[in-house]
C-alpha atoms as one frame of an Amber mdcrd trajectory, in Angstrom:
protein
  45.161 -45.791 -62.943  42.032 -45.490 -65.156  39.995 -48.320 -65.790  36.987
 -49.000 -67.912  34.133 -51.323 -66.019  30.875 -52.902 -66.917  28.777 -51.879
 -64.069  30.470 -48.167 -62.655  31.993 -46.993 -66.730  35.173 -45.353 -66.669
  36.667 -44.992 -62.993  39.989 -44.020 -61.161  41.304 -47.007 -59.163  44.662
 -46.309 -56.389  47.532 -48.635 -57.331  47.201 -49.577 -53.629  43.888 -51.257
 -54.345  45.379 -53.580 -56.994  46.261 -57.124 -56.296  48.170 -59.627 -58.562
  45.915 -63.268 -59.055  48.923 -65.427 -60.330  46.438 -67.719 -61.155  43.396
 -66.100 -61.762  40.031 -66.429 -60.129  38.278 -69.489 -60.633  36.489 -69.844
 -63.952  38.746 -66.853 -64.885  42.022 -68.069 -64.964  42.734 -65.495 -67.600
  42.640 -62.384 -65.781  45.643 -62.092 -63.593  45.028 -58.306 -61.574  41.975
 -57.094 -59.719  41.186 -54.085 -57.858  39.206 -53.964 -54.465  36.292 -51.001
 -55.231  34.520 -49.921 -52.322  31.337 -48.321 -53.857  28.961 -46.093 -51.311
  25.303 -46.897 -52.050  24.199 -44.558 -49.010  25.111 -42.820 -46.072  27.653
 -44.819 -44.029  26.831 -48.354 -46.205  29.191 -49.315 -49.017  29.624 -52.544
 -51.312  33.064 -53.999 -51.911  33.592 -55.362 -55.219  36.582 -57.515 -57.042
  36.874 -56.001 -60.363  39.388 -56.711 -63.442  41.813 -54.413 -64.307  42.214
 -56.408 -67.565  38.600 -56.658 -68.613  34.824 -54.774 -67.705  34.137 -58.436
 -66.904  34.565 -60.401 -64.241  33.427 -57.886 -61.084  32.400 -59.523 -58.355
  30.534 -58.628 -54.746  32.264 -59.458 -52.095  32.029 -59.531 -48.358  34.045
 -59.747 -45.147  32.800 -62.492 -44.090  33.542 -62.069 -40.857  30.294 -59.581
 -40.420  27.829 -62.248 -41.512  29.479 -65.761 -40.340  30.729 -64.435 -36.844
  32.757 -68.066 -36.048  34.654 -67.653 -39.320  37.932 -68.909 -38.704  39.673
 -69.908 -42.624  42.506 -73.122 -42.043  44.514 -72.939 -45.347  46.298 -75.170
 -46.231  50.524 -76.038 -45.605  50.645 -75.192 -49.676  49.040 -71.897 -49.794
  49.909 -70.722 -46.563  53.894 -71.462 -47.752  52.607 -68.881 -50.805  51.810
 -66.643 -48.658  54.909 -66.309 -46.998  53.323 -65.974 -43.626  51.892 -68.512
 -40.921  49.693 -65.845 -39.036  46.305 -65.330 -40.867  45.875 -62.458 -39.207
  47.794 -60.865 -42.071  45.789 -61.322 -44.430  42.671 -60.651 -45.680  39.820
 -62.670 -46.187  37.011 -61.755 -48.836  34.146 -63.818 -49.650  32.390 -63.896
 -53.105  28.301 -63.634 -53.576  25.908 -64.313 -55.693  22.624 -62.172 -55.745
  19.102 -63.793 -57.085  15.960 -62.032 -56.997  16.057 -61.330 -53.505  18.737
 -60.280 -50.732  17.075 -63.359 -48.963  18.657 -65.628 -51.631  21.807 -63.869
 -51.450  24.753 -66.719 -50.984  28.158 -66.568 -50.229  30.549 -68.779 -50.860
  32.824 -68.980 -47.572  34.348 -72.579 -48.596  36.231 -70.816 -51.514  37.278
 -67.276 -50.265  39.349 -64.887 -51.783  42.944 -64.411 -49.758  44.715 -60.697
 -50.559  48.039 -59.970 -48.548  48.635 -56.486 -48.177  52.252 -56.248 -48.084
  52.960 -58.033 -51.172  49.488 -57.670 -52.970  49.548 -60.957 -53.720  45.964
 -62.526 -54.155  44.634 -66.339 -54.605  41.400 -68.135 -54.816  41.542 -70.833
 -52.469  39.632 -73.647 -51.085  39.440 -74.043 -47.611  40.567 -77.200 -45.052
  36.906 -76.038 -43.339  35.331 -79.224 -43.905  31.921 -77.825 -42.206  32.120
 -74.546 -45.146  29.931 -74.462 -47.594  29.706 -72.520 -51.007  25.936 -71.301
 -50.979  26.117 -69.514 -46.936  23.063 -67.274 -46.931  23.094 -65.196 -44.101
  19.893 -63.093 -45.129  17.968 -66.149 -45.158  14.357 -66.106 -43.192  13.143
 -69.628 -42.258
């Protein structure tokens, strides 16, 4: 499938990398399919980003957060869990939304709020996290 993006023009996206928001993305409720882009910016180091199929805008960076928050372990809740269709996380996949200031040291993620994909159904949600000790501005780049 072709699609036409703000920040890479027109691309190629695999049907395989397309996920179905029934409700959106929050603060973009609207747009209802995203694909997963993984974009090399050099040898051996890519970006992943969230982009709309609908629209060039929203694209997002994301990040597993996994690699930067090494304790990560998302509770969902009974509600999106039973959406889901599954009660082993290990299923699904776990993306985490950043923003990017000036400087990679000001780089935050949010890792209260992350982005859930399942594989098998490519089914996607927004959600927000039972993690009461989560916040939404994580910045692992940060020097003290």
């Amino acid at each position: 499938m072709e699609i036409n993006t703000r920040d890479f023009g027109l691309i190629q996206v695999d049907e395989e990398a397309i996920y179905e928001f029934p409700e959106g993305v929050y603060g973009f409720e609207g747009d209802k399919r995203f694909a997963v882009l993984e974009r090399p910016i050099e040898d051996n180091v890519s970006l992943l980003y969230l982009q709309s199929v609908e629209n060039q805008i929203p694209c997002f960076l994301v990040f597993d957060p996994t690699k930067y928050y090494p304790s990560y372990t998302p509770e969902l809740d009974a509600e999106d869990l039973k959406e889901f269709e599954t009660q082993d996380l290990e299923e699904l996949i776990f993306l985490v939304i950043a923003t990017v200031p000036d400087s990679v040291e000001e780089l935050s993620m949010n890792v209260k709020s992350p982005i859930v994909l399942d594989p098998k159904t490519k089914k996607a949600k927004q959600v927000i996290l039972k993690n009461k000790d989560y916040g939404i501005r994580y910045q692992p780049f940060k020097i003290s």
